[in-house]
FIZA-133786 format. One record per residue: residue number from 0; residue in three letters; x, y, z of N, C-alpha, C in turn. Coordinates in pm, whole numbers. Layout:
# FIZA-133786
TISE:NUM:ALA:X:Y:Z:X:Y:Z:X:Y:Z;
...
# end
This chain:
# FIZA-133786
TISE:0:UNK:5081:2595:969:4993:2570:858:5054:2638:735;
TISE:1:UNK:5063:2553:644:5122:2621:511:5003:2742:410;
TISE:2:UNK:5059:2819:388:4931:2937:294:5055:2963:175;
TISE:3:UNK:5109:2848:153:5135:2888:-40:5143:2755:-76;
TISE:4:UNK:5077:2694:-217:5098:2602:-290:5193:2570:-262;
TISE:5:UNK:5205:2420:-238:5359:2312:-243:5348:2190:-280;
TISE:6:UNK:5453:2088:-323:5394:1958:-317:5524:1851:-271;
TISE:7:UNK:5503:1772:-235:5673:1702:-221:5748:1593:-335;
TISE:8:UNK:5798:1577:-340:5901:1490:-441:6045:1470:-347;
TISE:9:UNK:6140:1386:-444:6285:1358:-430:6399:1489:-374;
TISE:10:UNK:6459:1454:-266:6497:1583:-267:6672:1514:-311;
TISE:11:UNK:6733:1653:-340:6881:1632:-347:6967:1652:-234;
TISE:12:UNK:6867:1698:-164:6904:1757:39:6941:1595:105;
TISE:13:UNK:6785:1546:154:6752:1468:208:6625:1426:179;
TISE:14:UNK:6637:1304:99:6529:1212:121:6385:1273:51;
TISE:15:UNK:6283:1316:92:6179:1414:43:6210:1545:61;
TISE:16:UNK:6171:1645:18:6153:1793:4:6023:1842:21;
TISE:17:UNK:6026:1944:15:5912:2030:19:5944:2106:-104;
TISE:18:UNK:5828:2156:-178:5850:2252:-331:5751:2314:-330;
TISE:19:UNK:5794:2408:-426:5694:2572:-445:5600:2504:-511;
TISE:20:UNK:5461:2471:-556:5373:2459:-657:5372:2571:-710;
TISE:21:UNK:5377:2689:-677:5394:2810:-785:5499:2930:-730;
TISE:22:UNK:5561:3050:-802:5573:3113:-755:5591:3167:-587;
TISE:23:UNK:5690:3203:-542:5675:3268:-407:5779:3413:-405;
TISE:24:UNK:5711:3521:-361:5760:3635:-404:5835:3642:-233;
TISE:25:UNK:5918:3743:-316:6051:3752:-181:5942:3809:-77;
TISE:26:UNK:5952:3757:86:5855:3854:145:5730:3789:205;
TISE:27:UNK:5710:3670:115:5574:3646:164:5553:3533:286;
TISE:28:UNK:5454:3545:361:5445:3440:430:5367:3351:357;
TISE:29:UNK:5466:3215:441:5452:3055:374:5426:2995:481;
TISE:30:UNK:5451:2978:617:5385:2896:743:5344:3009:850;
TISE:31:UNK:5214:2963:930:5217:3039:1062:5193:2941:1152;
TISE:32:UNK:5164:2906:1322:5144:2821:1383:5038:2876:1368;
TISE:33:UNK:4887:2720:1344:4779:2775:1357:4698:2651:1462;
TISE:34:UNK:4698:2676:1608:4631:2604:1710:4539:2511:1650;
TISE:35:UNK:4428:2556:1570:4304:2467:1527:4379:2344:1434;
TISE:36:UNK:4500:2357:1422:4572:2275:1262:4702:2180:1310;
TISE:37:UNK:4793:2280:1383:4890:2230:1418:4920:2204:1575;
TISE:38:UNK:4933:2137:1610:4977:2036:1749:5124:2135:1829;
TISE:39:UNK:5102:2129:1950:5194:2139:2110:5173:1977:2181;
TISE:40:UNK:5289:1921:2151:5285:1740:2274:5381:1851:2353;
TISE:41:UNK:5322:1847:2459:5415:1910:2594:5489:1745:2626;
TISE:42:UNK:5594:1820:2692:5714:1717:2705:5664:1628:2809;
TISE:43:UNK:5547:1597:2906:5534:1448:2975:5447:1394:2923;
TISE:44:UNK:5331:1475:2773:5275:1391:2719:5366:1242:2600;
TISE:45:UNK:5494:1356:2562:5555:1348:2477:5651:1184:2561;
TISE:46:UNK:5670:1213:2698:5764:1111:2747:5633:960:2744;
TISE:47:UNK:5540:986:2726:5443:932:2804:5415:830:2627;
TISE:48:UNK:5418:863:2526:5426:801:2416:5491:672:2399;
TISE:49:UNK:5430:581:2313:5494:475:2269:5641:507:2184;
TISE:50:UNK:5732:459:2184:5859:454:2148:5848:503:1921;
TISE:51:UNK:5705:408:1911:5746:470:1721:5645:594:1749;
TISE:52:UNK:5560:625:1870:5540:767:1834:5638:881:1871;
TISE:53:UNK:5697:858:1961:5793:931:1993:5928:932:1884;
TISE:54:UNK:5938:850:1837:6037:878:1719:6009:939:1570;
TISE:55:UNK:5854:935:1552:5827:1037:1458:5805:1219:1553;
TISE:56:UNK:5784:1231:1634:5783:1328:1667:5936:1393:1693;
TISE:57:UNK:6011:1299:1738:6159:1328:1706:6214:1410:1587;
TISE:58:UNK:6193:1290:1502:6194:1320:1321:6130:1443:1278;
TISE:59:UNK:5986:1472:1301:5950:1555:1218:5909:1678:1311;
TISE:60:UNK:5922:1677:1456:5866:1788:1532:6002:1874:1568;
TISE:61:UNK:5984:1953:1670:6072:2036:1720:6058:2098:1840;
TISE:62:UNK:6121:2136:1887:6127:2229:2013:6153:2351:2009;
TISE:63:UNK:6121:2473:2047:6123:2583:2028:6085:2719:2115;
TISE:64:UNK:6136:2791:2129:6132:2869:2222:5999:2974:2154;
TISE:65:UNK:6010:3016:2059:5894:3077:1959:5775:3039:1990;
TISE:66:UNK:5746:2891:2021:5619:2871:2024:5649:2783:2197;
TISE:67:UNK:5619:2797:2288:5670:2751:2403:5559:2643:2411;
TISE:68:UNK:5568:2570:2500:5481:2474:2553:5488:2288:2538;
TISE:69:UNK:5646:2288:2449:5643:2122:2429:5724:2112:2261;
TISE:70:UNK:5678:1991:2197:5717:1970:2076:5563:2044:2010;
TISE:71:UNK:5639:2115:1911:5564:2193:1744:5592:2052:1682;
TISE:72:UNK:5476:2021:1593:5437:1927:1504:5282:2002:1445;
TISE:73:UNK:5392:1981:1308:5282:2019:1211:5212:1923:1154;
TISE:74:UNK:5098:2002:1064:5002:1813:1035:5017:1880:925;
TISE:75:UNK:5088:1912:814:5120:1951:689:5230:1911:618;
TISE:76:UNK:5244:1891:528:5379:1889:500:5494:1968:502;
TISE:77:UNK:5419:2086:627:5616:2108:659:5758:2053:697;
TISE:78:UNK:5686:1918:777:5756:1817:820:5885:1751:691;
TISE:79:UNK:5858:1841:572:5902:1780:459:6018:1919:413;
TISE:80:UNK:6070:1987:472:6128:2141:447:6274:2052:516;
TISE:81:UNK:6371:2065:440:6503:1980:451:6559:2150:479;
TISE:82:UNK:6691:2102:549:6757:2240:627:6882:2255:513;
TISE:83:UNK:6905:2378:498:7065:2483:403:7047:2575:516;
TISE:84:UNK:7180:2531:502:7245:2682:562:7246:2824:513;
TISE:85:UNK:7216:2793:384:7187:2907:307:7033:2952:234;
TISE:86:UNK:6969:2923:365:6776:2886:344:6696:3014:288;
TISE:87:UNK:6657:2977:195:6515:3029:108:6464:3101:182;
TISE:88:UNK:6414:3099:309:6282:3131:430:6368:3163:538;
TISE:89:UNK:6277:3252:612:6383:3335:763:6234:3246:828;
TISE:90:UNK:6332:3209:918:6244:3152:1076:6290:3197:1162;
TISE:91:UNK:6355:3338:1200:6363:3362:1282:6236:3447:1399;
TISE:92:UNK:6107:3429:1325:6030:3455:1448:5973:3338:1447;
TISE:93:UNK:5850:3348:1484:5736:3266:1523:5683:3223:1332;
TISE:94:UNK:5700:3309:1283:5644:3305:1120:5751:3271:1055;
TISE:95:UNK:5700:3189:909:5833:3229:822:5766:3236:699;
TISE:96:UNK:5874:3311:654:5878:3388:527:5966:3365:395;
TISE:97:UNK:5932:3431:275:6083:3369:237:6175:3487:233;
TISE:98:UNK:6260:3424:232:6395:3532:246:6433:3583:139;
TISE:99:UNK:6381:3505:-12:6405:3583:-123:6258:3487:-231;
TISE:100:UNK:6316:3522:-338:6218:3470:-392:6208:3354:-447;
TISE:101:UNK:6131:3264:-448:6134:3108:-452:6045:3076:-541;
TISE:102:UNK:6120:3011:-656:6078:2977:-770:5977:2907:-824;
TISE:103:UNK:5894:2853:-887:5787:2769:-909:5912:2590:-938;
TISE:104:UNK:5897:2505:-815:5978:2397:-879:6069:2388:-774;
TISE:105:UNK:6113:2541:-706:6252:2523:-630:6206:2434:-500;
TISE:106:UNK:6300:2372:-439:6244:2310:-275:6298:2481:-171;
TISE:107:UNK:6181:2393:-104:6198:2491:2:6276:2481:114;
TISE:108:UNK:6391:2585:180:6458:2517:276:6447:2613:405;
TISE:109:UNK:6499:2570:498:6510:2672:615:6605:2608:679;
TISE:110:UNK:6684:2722:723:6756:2686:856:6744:2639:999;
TISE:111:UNK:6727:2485:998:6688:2457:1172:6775:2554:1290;
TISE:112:UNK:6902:2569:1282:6920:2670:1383:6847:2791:1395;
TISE:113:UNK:6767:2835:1364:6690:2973:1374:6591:2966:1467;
TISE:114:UNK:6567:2813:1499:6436:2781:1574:6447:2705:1621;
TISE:115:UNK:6543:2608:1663:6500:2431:1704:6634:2508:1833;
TISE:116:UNK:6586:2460:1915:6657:2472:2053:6735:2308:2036;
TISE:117:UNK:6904:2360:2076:7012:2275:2064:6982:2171:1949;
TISE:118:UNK:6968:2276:1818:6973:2170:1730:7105:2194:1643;
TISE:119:UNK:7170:2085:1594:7296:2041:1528:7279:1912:1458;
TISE:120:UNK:7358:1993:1318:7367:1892:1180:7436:1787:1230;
TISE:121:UNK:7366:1707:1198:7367:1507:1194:7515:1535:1086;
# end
């Protein structure tokens, strides 16, 4: 679940972005997993899907050892946070944060290796 202003537009990454609507001070938290908000498809619900649901969950979910139990899918627009290697936000726990301070305007990025089990740039 996102807890700082954002909105999406054009990205120069990929396709849509995710962006600060205001200010984000180095430090703060910007997503947590929140059960009542955001979704676990455990992997035989996940096999058990029609083929275009399973390919958005592809696209926009993940796998993760942080949050165990299946694909993380958010119902926010985090699904919209394009990956740098040189990312805005630490995901290396369960939370993320930003890693420095993120501008009113800037997109927001994170590093999928920090969290996505056997994930590698397309």
């Amino acid at each position: 679940m996102l807890l700082v202003p954002t909105y999406t537009a054009a990205s120069t990454i990929q396709g849509v972005g995710l962006f600060a609507a205001a200010p984000i001070a180095a430090g703060s938290l910007i997503w947590r997993f929140e059960p009542a908000f955001d979704r676990i498809i455990p992997e035989d619900v996940f096999a058990g899907l029609p083929e275009p649901a399973r390919a958005f969950v592809e696209r926009y979910g993940y796998i993760t050892p942080q949050i165990p139990g299946g694909w993380v899918v958010s119902l926010d627009n985090t699904r919209f946070i394009n990956h740098a290697s040189d990312a805005n936000t630490d995901n290396t726990t369960p939370l993320t944060y930003a890693r420095r301070a993120i501008a009113e305007g800037e997109e927001i990025t994170c590093d999928y290796g920090e969290f996505c089990v056997d994930y590698t740039l397309d």
